[in-house]
Every structure is written in C-alpha cells, then in structure tokens.
C-alpha positions in Angstrom: 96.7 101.5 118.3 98.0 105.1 119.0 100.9 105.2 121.9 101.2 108.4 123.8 103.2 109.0 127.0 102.7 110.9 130.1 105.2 112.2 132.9 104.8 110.6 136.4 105.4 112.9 139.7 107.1 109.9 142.3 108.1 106.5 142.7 108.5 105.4 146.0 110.4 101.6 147.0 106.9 99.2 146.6 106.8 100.9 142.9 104.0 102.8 143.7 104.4 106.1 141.4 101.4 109.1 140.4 101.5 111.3 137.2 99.7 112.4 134.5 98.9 110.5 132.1 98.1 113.1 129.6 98.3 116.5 129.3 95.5 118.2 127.9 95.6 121.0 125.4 99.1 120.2 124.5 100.6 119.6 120.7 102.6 116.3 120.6 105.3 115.4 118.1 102.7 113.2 116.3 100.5 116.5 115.7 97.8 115.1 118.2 96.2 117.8 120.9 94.3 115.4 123.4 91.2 117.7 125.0 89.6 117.6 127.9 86.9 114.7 128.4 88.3 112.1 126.0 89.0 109.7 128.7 85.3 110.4 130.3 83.6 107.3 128.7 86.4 104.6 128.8 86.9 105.1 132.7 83.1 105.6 133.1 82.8 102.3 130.7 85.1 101.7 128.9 88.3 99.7 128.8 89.9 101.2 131.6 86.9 101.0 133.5 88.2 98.1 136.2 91.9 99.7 135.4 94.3 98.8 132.8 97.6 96.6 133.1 101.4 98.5 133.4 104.0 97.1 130.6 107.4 97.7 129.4 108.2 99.1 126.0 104.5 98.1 124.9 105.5 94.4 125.2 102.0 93.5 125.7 102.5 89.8 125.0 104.6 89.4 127.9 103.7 89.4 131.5 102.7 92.8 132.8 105.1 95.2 135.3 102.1 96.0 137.1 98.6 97.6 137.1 97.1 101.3 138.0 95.7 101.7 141.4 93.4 104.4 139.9 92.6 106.6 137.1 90.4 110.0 136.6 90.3 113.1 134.8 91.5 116.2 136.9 91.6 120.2 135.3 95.5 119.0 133.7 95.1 116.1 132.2 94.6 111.8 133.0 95.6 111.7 137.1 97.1 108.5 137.4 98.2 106.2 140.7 99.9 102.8 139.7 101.9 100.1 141.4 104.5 98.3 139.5 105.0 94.6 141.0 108.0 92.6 143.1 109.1 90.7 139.8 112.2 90.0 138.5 111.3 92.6 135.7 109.4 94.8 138.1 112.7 95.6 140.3 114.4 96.3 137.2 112.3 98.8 136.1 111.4 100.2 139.6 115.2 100.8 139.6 116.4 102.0 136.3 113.1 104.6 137.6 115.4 105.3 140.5 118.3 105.9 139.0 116.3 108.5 137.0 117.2 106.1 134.0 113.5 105.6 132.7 111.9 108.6 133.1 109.1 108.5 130.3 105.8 106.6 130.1 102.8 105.5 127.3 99.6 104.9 126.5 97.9 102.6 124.1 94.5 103.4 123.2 91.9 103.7 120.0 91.3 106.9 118.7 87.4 106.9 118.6 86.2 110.6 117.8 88.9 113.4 116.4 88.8 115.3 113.5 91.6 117.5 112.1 92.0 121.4 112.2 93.4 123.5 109.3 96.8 123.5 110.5 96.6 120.0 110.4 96.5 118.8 113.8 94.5 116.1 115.4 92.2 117.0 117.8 91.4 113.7 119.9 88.1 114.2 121.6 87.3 110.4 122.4 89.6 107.7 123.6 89.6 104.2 124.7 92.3 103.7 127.0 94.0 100.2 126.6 97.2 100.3 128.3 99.8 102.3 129.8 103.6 101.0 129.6 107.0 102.3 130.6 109.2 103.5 127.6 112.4 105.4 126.8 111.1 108.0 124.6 108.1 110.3 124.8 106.1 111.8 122.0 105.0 114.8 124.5 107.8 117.2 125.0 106.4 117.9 128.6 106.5 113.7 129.2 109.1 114.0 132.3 109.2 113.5 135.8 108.7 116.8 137.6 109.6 115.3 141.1 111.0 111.5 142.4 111.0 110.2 145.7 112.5 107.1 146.3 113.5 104.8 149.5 111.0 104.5 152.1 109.5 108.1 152.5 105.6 108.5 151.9 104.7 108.9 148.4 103.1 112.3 149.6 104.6 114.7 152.7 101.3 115.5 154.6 101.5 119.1 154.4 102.1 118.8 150.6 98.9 116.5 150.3 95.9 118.1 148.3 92.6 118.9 149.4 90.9 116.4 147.2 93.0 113.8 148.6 92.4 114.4 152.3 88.3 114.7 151.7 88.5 110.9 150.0 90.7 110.1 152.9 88.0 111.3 155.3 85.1 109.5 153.7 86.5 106.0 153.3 86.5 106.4 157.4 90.0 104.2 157.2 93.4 105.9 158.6 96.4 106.9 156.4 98.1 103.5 157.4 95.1 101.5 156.9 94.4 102.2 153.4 98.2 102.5 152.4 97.9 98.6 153.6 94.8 97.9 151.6 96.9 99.0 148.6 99.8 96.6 149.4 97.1 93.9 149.5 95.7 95.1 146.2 99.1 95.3 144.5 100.0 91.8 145.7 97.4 90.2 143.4 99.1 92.1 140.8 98.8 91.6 137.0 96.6 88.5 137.8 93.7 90.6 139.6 93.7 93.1 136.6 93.4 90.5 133.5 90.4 88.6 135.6 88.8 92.8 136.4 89.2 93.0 132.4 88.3 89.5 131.0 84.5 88.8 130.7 82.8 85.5 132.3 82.8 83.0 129.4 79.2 83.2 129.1 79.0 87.4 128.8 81.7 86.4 125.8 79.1 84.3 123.9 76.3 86.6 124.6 78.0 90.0 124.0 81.1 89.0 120.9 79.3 90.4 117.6 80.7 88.2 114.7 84.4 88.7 113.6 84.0 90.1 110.8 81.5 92.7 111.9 84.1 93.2 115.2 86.9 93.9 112.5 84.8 95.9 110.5 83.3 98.4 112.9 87.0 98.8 114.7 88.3 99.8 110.8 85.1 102.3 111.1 86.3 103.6 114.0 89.7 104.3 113.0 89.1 106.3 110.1 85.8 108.2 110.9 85.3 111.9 110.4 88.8 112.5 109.2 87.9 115.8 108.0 84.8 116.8 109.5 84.9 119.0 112.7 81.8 118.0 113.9 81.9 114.0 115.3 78.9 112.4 115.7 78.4 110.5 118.7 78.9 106.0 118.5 77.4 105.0 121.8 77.0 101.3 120.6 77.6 98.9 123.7 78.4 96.1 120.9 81.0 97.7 119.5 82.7 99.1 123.1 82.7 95.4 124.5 84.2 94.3 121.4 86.9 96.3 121.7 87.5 95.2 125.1 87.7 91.7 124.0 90.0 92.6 121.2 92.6 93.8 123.6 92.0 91.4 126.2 92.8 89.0 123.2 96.1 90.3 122.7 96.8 90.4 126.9 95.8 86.9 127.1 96.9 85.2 124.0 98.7 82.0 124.9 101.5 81.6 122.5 99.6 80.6 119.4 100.7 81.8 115.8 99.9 85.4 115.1 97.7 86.4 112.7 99.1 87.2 109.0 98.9 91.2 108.2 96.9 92.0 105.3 96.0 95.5 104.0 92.9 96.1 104.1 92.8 98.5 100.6 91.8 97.4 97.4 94.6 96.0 95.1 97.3 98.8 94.1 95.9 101.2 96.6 98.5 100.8 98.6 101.0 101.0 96.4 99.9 104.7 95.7 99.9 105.5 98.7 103.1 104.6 99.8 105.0 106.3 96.5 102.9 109.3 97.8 104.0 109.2 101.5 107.5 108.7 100.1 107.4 112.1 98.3 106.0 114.1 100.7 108.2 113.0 103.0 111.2 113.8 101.2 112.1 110.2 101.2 112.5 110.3 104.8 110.8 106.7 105.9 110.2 107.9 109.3 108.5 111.0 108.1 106.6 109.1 105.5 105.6 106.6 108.5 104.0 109.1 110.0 102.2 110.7 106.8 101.1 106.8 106.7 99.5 107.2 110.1 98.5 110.3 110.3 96.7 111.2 106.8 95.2 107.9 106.1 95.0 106.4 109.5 96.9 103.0 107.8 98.6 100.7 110.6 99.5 98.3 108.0 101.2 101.1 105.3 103.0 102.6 108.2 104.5 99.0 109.7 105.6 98.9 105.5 107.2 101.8 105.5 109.1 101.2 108.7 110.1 98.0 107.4 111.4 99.6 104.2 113.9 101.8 106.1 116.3 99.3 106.3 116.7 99.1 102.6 119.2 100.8 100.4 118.2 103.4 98.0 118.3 102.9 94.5 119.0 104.2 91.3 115.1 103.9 90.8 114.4 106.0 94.0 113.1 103.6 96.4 112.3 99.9 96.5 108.3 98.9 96.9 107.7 96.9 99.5 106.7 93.3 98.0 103.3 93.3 99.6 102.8 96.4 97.8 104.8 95.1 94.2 103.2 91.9 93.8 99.7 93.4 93.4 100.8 95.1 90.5 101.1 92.3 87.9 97.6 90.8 88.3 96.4 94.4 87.9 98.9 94.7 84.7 96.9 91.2 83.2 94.0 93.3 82.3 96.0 95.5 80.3 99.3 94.2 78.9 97.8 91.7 76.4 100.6 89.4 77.2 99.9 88.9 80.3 96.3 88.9 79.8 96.6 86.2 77.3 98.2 83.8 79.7 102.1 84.5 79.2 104.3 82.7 82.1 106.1 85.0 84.8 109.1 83.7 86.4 111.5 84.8 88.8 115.2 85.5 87.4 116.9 86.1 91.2 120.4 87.0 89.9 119.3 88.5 86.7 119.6 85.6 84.2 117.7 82.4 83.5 118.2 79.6 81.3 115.4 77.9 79.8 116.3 74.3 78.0 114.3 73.4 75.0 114.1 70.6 72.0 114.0 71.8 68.8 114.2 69.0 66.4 113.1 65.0 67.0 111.6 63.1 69.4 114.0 61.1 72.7 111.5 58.1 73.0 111.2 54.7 70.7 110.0 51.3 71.0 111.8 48.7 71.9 112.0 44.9 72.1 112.7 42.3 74.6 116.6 42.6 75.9 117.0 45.2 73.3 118.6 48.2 73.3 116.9 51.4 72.9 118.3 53.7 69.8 119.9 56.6 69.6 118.3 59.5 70.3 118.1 62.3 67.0 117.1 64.7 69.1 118.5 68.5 69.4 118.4 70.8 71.8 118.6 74.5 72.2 118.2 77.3 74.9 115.9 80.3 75.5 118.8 82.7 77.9 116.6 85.7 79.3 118.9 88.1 80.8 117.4 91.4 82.5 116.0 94.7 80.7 115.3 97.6 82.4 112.3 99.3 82.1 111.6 103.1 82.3 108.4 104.0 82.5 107.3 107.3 83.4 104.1 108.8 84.5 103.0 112.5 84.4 100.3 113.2 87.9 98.6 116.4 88.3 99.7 117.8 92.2 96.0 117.8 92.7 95.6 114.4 93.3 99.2 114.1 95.2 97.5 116.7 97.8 94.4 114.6 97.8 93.9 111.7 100.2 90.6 110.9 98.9 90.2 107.3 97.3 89.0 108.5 93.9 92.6 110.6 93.4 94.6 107.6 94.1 93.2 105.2 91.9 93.1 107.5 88.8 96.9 107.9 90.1 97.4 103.8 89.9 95.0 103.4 86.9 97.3 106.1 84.6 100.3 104.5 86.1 99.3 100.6 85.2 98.1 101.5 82.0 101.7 103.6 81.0 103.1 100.2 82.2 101.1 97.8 80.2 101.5 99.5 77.2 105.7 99.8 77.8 105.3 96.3 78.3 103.1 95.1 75.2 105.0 97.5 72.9 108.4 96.0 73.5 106.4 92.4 73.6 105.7 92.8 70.2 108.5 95.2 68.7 111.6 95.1 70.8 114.8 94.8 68.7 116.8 92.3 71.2 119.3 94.9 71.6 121.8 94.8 75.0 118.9 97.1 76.6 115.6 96.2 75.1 113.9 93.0 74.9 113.5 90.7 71.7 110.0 91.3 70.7 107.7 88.4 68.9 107.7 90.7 65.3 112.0 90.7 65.5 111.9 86.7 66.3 111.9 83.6 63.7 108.4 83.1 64.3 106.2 81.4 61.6 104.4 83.3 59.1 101.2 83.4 57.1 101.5 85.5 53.7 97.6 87.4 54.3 97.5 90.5 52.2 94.1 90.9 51.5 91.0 91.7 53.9 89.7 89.0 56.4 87.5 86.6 55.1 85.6 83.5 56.0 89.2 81.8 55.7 91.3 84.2 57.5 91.9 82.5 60.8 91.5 78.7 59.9 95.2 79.6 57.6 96.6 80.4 61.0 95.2 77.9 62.5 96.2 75.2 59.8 100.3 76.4 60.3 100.2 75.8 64.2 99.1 72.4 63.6 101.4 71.6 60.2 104.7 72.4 62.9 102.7 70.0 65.8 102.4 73.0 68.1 99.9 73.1 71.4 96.5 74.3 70.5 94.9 73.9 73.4 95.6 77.3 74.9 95.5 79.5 72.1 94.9 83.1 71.9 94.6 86.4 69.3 96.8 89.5 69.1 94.6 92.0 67.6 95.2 95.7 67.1 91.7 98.0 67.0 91.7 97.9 63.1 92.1 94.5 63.0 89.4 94.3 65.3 86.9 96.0 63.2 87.7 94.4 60.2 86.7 90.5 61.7 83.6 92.6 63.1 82.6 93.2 60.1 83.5 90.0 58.1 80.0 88.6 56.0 79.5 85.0 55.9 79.0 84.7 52.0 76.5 82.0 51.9 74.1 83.8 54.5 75.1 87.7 54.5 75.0 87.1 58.1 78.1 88.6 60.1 80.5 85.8 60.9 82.0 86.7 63.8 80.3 88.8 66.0 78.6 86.9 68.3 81.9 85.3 69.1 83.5 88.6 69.1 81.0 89.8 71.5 81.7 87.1 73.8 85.6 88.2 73.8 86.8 85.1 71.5 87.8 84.6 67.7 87.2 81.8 65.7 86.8 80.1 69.4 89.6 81.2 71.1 90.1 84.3 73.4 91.8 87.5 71.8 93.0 91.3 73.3 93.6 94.3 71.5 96.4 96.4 71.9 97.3 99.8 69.5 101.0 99.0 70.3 100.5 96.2 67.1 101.5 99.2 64.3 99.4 99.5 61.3 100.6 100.7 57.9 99.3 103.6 56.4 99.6 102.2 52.8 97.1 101.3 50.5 94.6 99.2 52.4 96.0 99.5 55.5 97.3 96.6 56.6 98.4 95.3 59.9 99.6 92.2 61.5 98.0 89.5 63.9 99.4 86.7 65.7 97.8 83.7 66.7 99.6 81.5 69.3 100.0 79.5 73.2 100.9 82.4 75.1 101.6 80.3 77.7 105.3 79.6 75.9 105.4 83.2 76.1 108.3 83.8 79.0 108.4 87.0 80.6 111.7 86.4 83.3 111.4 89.2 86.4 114.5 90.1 88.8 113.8 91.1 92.3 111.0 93.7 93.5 109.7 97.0 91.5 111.4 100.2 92.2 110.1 103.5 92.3 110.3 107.3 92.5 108.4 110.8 92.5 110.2 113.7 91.2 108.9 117.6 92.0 111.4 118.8 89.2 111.9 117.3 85.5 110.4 117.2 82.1 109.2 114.5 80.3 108.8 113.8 76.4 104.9 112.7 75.5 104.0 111.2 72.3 104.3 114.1 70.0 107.6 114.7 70.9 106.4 118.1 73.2 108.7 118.9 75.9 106.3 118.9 79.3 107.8 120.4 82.7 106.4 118.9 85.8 107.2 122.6 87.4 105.4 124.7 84.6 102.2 121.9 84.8 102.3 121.6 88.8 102.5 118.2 88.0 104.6 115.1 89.4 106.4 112.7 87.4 106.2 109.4 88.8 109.1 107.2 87.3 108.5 103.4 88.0 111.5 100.9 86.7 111.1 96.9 86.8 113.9 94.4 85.2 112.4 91.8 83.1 113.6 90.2 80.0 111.4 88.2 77.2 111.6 85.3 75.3 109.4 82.1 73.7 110.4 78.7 74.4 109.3 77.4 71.4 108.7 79.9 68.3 106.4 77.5 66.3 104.3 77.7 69.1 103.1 81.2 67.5 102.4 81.9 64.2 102.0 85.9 62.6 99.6 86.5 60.0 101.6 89.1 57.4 99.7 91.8 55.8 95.8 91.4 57.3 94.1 94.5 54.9 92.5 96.5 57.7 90.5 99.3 55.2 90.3 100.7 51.9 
C-alpha cells in the first residue's frame, strides 16, 4: 500500500472539510507524478466506488474518524467532500484541524498501472483508492490547507460557490438547508454506513473470492507490473478488482485476531542482495535505502526490513543484516561448504564462547547387585571451548549488476558471494592453525590417522573404515572429504577380479563405499611424485561449528582487494564493488576419534 496526502480547503464545526485529494501533474518526495484519470475506474468501480472510510495516522485497525461525503475527478486533481464524526477521537482531530495543528492528509491505495520515465520517476496512471486518513506529514510539497473556516459559518460563502456546485444544487430540486440536513443524517451513520456500503453480502463473498492463493498472487502481479515499460496494458479483470476490495475490507473489519506472519516473497538470499544493494546506494542512509526498497523493486517487505534496521548501531562490518535476511544464508552455504553439507552441527554462541563437555576415556555405568553399591566411576572428562573467529570474506561485483535490478544480476551477485564464503569456511575447516584469530582446522587436530601412500585400491576405504570402528566411534552418519584428484582416482579404481570399475555406480549416486561424500579444492594436494593428497572419513555431525549473533555486511565504492595470484585489483580502476561480508564462528570436534584422515592417498603418476 502506497500513502499519498492531499491538502484540504475548510473544516467547518460538524467536521465537514473539502480538498483535493491529489494533485495531478505534480512530483512528490517519493518521485511519484499522479496523472490525470487514475482514479477514473476505482470511483466508477472500484474501491472507492460507495466511498472510502477517514482514519488517523493510517491506523486502519482502529475505528474510523469518519467517511467521504463524495469523491470525483475535477481539471486539478481528486475533489474531495468528507465528514469526520462526533467521537471522542473525532473532536480531537476536528480540533487539533482548528487549531491549524493537523493540517496534512493521506491516501492509501494500490498502484495498478505506472511505469517509470528516464529520470526515474513514477508515473501512476491507475489507482485503487483504499483509504484516506489524517496525518502530520505530507509526501506532496503542495499538501496544505489553502483556506480554513471554522465555527458555525457555511462551509462555502454563496457568492464564492462554483458553478458546478449550484447546477447539482438545482437538479437534486432540494434547497441549500435541505440537503445540508440530508448530509447531517448521512454523517450520523458514520463509519458504520461506509464498512456495510464496502462489505459484500456473504453470499457475493463465496461467489466472487477467487482462491487465496491466486488472490495473493495476482495482487503481487499487480504490484510489480510494467516496471519499465512505458506502455501498460490494460487488467480489466472483475475477479481480481473485487478481490482487492475484500482484501482491504479484511484489514477494516478484522476483529482482533492474530496478524498474519510477514514472509518475503523472494527466493532464498534474494533478499539479502538486495538489501546490501539498497544499503550502498543509499549511502547507508536506511531511510534512503527504504525508499530504494520501495521504489526500485516495489518490495513492502524489504523496505519494513530496512526500517526496522535503522535502529541498529553500525558496525565495524558496515551494517548488520536483518536476521530474516541472515538466516537464509547458511542453508544456501550447505550446498557448498562441505562441512556443512556433510551434516556438521551449527550452534549459537550468544556472548561469544561456548563450552562443550565431553568423555574421553571409560564408561560411568556398571552392574550392580542387590543392596550394593555401585563402583566408582573411571571415567574422564574433557572440554571442547569454542571461542569466536572472525571471518573476512570479501567479494569483487562488477557495477553492472549493482545498477541492475533485474533478478538474473542479483543472484550471480549472491551465488559469487556464497560460494567466496563456503570456500573461507571449508578452507579454515580443514587447515586453520588454532591461532588467537583463525580456527583449529581438522588437518592441525589430534585426529586418527591411516598411513595410505599408495593409489586407491579395492582396500582403500574399508582401512578407514576399520580405525573408526577399532576407537568405537558412531558410524552411522558417516561421510567423505574428497578433493577433485581424489575424486578421480576412486573413479577410476578396477575391481581386480572383474576389470569392472569399482566405484562408479556408487560414485554416480554421490556416495563412497556407501556413504555420502563432497569435494572441495580447499583439501591441498602435493605436487611430489605421485601426487598425493589427503581424505578424511568421519560423523560430521561431531563436527561443531559455534556462531555469535547475526551476519554483518558492507559495500565499498573505493578499495583494492588481493585475488589468488597475489595481483593487486582496484574496485575504482575495474568499476567494480567490493562487497565485504564478516560472520564470527569458531570450530571444534567433540570427539576426535569420531574422524579418521587417510595420510598420503596417491592421486596420479
């Protein structure tokens, strides 16, 4: 819902007050030029067409101030005549309008036809007018009251009264006095009058309410059509119009039950894209970036984030990511950080530390006999402290795809940034040096290991296999730790007694020797003689990866970066972006016999 506000031209004591609506032809602070006709269907059919309901501030869960008395398009803008009602909140706004206190009103309505110029403004060319409310500040710089008259006087002098007025006058056939009293009656059946005028019999409901999710779909439809096309086709479906209605009359009429939870509507990640890309052309300025939200990608949902995220402190990694946004990012990371794709356990390390108990030596249970008592316990006990790492990682975007709104741009933008993660991640899974900064990785712990040296054979895994059971570890959630060489050479393994391959119809199937595997290049490989490399074979579900609060992030215009030769690359020479992204995690394996690393696996000749 878009709100816009209009000036009004009098009030006079039974809160009866006319104005304009909106102003035709005129820029707003959002960047939106309403033209001339927009409001032609929604008063001929539309939701305004039996008049719309008066609130305060947009509060349209609470009772209504009042209701118009009429609506219509004149050569300036939306004409409108309302009446605000003799409630406790009525008085209170028909006097703060006195005092020339409130002095600014809004409306809510669905954008249904625009499209956007060169100069990036919004040309509205179809509305469906929902609501108009009383507010304190106006998006429309010519939103003020031109002329007030209060107290008792006539809410139009007669020799100030236009022609068009006098002519409608003449043809109801009723004196001044008698339709000024047929208002009165009108305005005495208030907000009650208006939701029954806008509220459906229950029976048109069951005939005319298309199913939910086709209501919720063709409203997203709506929202986001013909963004950059000048040219709008015409939706003249009556479905779709009365659904609408009843959408809004929903929200008017709901009766205190439990709102319904938010969800964006995007694909996983897309969001979080988005938002890093509002953030930087925005300067960092949230309100600004709101506004990007709303106005480049249409996104209610991104732009209630981003508003939400103002409140938050900035830090040293830019900007926080709103959770919604954050916690998409992991299951995205499980197809590419082996770790996590093999099944490694995430848990939450609130104040930066965690302390994970665990028995290393003998067993704490025995049997015992009648009246006896139970004997001593041998066993020890030890401790896993995860304490949190930061991590750095940063991500090199073309300015072609930060100018682009299109769908395609942002996902190669989150699929370059998740994979520069994953592979930060995996390499410090496997090679960290436990240092105050960096994580201890599984090659620098006192894991178990199987002397290999030589090429894979028939025998290969079952030696791997055969340690995890000899220390009594959990097998039965194992998984492989391949790099691409290794890979290749259980491809290729030849089953001696039938010179058939021996692993690749398991290998095809994405297991090894029966249980699951990933590859990652961040497993090194020698370049000696015969190239050997390492494996590990192991439950990755003792694997503990120990995360402290939400992801932070940050686009920089300016910088360099170092890539993997070493080369010096300048975001400003490039036109590129350099997206930095830092999370605090920490690793560490409950139990180390619960992995085992095969030493020395010949890869080649």
């Amino acid at each position: 819902m878009k709100y816009l506000q209009f000036k009004m031209e009098g009030v006079d004591d039974q809160g009866i007050f006319t104005g304009h609506a909106s102003v035709f032809n005129v820029v707003d602070l959002d960047g939106d030029v309403v033209e001339p006709g927009a409001f032609a269907e929604t008063l001929a059919t539309g939701a305004a067409s039996a008049g719309v309901l008066i609130f305060g501030q947009h509060e349209d869960r609470k009772e209504p101030l009042g209701r118009t008395l009429e609506l219509r398009e004149d050569s300036i803008g939306l004409y409108v005549k309302g009446q605000i009602s003799d409630t406790t909140a009525g008085q209170d706004y028909r006097q703060l309008i006195r005092d020339g206190v409130l002095d600014q009103m809004s409306i809510g309505y669905i954008a249904l036809e625009y499209y956007i110029d060169e100069q990036q403004v919004r040309h509205l060319t179809k509305l469906d007018l929902l609501e108009i409310s009383i507010v304190n500040y106006p998006a429309n710089t010519e939103a003020r009251i031109e002329s007030y008259k209060g107290g008792k006087k006539p809410m139009e002098p007669k020799d100030t009264k236009s022609k068009e007025t006098k002519e409608q006058t003449t043809e109801t056939g009723l004196t001044q006095e008698q339709l000024q009293a047929l208002l009165e009656q009108a305005a005495e059946a208030g907000a009650v009058k208006a939701l029954k005028a806008m509220t459906p019999e229950e029976d048109e409901i069951k005939e005319e309410t298309p199913p939910a999710d086709e209501t919720k779909e063709d409203c997203r439809e709506d929202e986001t059509k013909a963004a950059g096309e000048k040219d709008v086709k015409e939706v003249k479906s009556t479905a779709r119009l009365a659904a609408v209605q009843r959408k809004y009359a929903e929200i008017y009429l709901n009766a205190g039950g439990a709102p319904k939870e938010e969800k964006s509507t995007l694909p996983a990640g897309i969001g979080w894209v988005r938002y890093q890309k509002c953030m930087m052309r925005a300067n960092k300025d949230y309100d600004h970036a709101a506004h990007i939200a709303r106005k480049e990608y249409g996104d209610a949902f991104l732009e209630k984030q981003i508003k939400a995220m103002s409140v938050t402190s900035p830090t040293d990694g830019g900007y926080l990511v709103p959770e919604v946004y954050a916690s998409e990012i992991i299951p995205l990371l499980r197809d590419k950080a082996i770790v996590l794709k093999l099944g490694a356990s995430t848990l939450p390390m609130d104040r930066g530390n965690l302390n994970l108990p665990k028995m290393t030596s003998g067993v704490s249970a025995s049997y015992v006999g009648e009246l006896r008592k139970a004997k001593a316990s041998k066993a020890k006990f030890g401790n896993v402290r995860l304490s949190s790492k930061k991590l750095m990682c940063k991500v090199i975007i073309s300015n072609d795809l930060i100018r682009s709104n299109a769908y395609g741009a942002d996902q190669t933008i989150l699929n370059d940034a998740t994979t520069a993660m994953a592979l930060a991640m995996d390499r410090a899974a496997f090679l960290g040096k436990g240092t105050e900064f960096e994580p201890m990785g599984l090659f620098n712990m006192d894991i178990p290991t199987v002397e290999l040296n030589a090429a894979p054979n028939e025998g290969t895994t079952g030696k791997l296999l055969a340690k995890l059971l000899q220390n009594n570890a959990d097998t039965s959630k194992l998984g492989w730790a391949i790099n691409g060489f290794a890979w290749e050479a259980f491809y290729n393994v030849v089953q001696a007694a039938s010179g058939l391959y021996l692993y690749r119809d398991q290998m095809d199937a994405g297991k090894l020797n029966g249980h699951e595997f990933a590859v990652s290049n961040q497993i090194p490989v020698s370049a000696a003689s015969g190239r050997p490399t390492d494996i590990v074979l192991g439950n990755w579900s003792e694997f503990m990866i120990g995360r402290q609060g939400s992801m932070e992030s940050e686009m920089f215009r300016e910088g360099t970066i170092t890539d993997e030769n070493g080369e010096t690359v300048s975001a400003v020479d490039q036109d590129c972006t350099i997206l930095r992204i830092i999370d605090l995690h920490d690793f560490g394996v409950r139990h180390e016999e619960s992995f085992v690393i095969g030493k020395g696996l010949k890869t080649g000749a």
